[in-house]
C-alpha positions as CSV (number, residue, x, y, z in Angstrom):
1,X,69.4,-51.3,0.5
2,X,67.1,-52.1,3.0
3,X,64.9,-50.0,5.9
4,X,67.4,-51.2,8.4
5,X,70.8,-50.1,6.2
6,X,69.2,-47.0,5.0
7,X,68.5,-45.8,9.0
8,X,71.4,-46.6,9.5
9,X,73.3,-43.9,7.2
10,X,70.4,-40.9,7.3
11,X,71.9,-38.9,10.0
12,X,74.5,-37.4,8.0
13,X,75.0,-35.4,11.2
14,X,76.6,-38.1,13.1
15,X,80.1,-38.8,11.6
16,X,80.6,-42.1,12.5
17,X,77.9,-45.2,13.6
18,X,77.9,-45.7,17.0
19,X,78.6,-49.6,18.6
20,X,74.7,-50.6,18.2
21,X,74.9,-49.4,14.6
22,X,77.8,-51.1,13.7
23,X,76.6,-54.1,15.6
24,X,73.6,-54.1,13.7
25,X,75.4,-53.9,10.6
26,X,78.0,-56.4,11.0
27,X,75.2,-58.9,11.7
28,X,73.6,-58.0,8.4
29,X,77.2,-57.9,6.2
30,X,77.8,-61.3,8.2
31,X,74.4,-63.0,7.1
32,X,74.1,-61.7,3.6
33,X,76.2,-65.4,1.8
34,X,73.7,-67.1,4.1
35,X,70.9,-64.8,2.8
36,X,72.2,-64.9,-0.6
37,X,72.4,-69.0,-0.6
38,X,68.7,-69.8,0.7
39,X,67.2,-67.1,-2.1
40,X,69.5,-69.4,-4.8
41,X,68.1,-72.5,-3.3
42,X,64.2,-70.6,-3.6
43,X,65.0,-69.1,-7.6
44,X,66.6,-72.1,-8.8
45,X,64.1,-75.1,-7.0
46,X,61.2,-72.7,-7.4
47,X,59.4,-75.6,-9.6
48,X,60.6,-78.2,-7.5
49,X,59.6,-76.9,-4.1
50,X,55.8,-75.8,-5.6
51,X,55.1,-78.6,-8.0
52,X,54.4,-81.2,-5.0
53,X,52.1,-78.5,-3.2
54,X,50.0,-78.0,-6.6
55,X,49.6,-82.0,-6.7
56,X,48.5,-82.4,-2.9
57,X,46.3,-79.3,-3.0
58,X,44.3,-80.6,-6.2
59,X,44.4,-84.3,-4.4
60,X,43.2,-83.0,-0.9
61,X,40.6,-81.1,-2.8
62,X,37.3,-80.8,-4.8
63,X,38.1,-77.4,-6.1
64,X,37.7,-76.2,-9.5
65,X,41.3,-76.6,-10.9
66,X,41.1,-72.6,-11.3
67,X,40.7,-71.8,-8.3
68,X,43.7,-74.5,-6.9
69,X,46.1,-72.3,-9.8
70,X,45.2,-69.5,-8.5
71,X,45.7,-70.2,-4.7
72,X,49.0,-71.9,-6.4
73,X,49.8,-68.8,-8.6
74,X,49.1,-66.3,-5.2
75,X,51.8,-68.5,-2.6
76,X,54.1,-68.6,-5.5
77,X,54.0,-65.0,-5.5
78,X,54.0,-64.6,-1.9
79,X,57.0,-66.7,-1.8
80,X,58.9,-64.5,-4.2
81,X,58.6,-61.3,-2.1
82,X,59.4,-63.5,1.2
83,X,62.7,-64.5,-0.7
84,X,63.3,-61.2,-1.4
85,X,62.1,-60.0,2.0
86,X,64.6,-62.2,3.6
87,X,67.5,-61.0,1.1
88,X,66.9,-57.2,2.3
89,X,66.4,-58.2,6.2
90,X,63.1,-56.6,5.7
91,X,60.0,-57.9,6.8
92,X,57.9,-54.7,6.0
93,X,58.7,-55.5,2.5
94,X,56.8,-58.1,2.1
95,X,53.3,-56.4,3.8
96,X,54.3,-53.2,1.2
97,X,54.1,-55.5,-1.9
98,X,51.3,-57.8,-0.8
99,X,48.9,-55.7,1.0
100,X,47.6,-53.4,-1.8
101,X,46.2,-57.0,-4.1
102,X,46.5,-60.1,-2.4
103,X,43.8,-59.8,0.5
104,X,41.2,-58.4,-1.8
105,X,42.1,-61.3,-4.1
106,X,42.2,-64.3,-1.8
107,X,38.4,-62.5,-0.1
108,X,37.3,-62.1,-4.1
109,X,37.9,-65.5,-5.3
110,X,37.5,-67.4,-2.2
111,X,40.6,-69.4,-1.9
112,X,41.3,-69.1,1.9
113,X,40.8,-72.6,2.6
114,X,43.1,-74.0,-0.3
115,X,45.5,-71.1,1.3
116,X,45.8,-72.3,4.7
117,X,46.4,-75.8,3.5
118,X,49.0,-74.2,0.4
119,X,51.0,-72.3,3.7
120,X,51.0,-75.8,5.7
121,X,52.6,-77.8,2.2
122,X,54.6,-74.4,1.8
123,X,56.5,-74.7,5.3
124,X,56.7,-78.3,5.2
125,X,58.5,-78.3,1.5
126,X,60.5,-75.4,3.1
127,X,61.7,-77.6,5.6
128,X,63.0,-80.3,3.1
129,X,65.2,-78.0,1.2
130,X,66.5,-75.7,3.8
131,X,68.2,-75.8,7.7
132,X,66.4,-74.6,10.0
133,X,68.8,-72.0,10.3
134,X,67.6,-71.0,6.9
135,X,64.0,-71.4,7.5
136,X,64.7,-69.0,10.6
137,X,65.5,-66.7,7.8
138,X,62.4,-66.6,6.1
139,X,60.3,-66.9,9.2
140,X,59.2,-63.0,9.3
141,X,58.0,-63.1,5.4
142,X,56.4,-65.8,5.8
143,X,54.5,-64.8,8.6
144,X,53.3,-61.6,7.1
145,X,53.0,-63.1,3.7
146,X,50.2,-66.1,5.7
147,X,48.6,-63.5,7.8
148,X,47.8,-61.4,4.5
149,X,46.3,-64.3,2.9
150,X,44.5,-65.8,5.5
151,X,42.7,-63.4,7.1
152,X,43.9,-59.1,7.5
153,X,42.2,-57.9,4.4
154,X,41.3,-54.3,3.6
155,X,38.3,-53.0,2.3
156,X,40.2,-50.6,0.0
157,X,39.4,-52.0,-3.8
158,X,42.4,-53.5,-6.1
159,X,43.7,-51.1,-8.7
160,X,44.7,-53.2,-11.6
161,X,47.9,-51.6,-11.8
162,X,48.6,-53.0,-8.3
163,X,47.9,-56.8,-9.5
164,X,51.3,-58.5,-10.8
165,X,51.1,-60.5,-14.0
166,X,50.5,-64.5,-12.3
167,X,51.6,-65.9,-15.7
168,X,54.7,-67.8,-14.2
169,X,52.6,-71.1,-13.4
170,X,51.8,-71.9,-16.7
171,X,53.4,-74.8,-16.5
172,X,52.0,-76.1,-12.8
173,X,49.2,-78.5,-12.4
């Protein structure tokens, strides 16, 4: 299921997990209601959680509403692999979805500076649904998920197979 898990059980030479193994996946098996719980909260308050950052980005700004939808559409994205990120326990996840479209599409359309602000509204509307327990959780993804946005871009182009369909906004802003 995820990097961590599947290291775990590759060494089909070893017939049982040693104490760090199991450790590791105790820790996992332990956290996944926990894990499970803050991706309901993120699916099902999806609107509710990104609405407010849609209203405060086109307020704060003097954007072209297109271009505060797309900086919208691109953290709503973001979020989604982060939830799911945080559901496997794996980080990487999140830089192996994002990295192949997202840089080249914040550099392309120039939405940097409504990104920054959309990751500062992000983690503070984070922070009114979930414990900080919870936001713990998320932490890594979100990290990566910023750091691709803001700044780490390739120079490789953007196939257009690589850029997910953004069409789950329609109803934002």
């Amino acid at each position: 299921m995820t990097f961590k898990l599947d290291s775990l059980f590759e060494s089909a030479e070893k017939p049982y997990l040693d104490a760090n193994a199991l450790t590791m996946l105790s820790q996992y098996v332990s956290s996944i209601p926990e894990r499970i719980a803050v991706y309901r909260i993120l699916r099902d308050q999806e609107i509710a959680i990104m609405q407010p950052i849609a209203d405060a980005l086109q307020q704060r700004t003097q954007e072209p509403e297109a271009k505060v939808e797309r900086s919208v559409r691109h953290g709503l994205m973001a979020l989604r692999y982060v939830a799911m990120a945080m559901l496997l326990d794996d980080s990487a996840f999140v830089e192996g979805r994002l990295q192949g479209w997202l840089p080249e599409m914040v550099q392309a359309h120039e939405t940097q500076a409504l990104d920054q602000q959309l990751f500062q509204l992000l983690e503070q509307q984070l922070a009114k649904v979930l414990t900080p327990a919870q936001m713990n959780l998320l932490k890594p993804g979100m990290t990566k998920a910023r750091d691709l946005m803001l700044g780490h871009a390739s120079s490789a182009p953007v196939p257009a197979a690589a850029v997910p369909e953004l069409d789950p906004l329609a109803g934002l802003l």
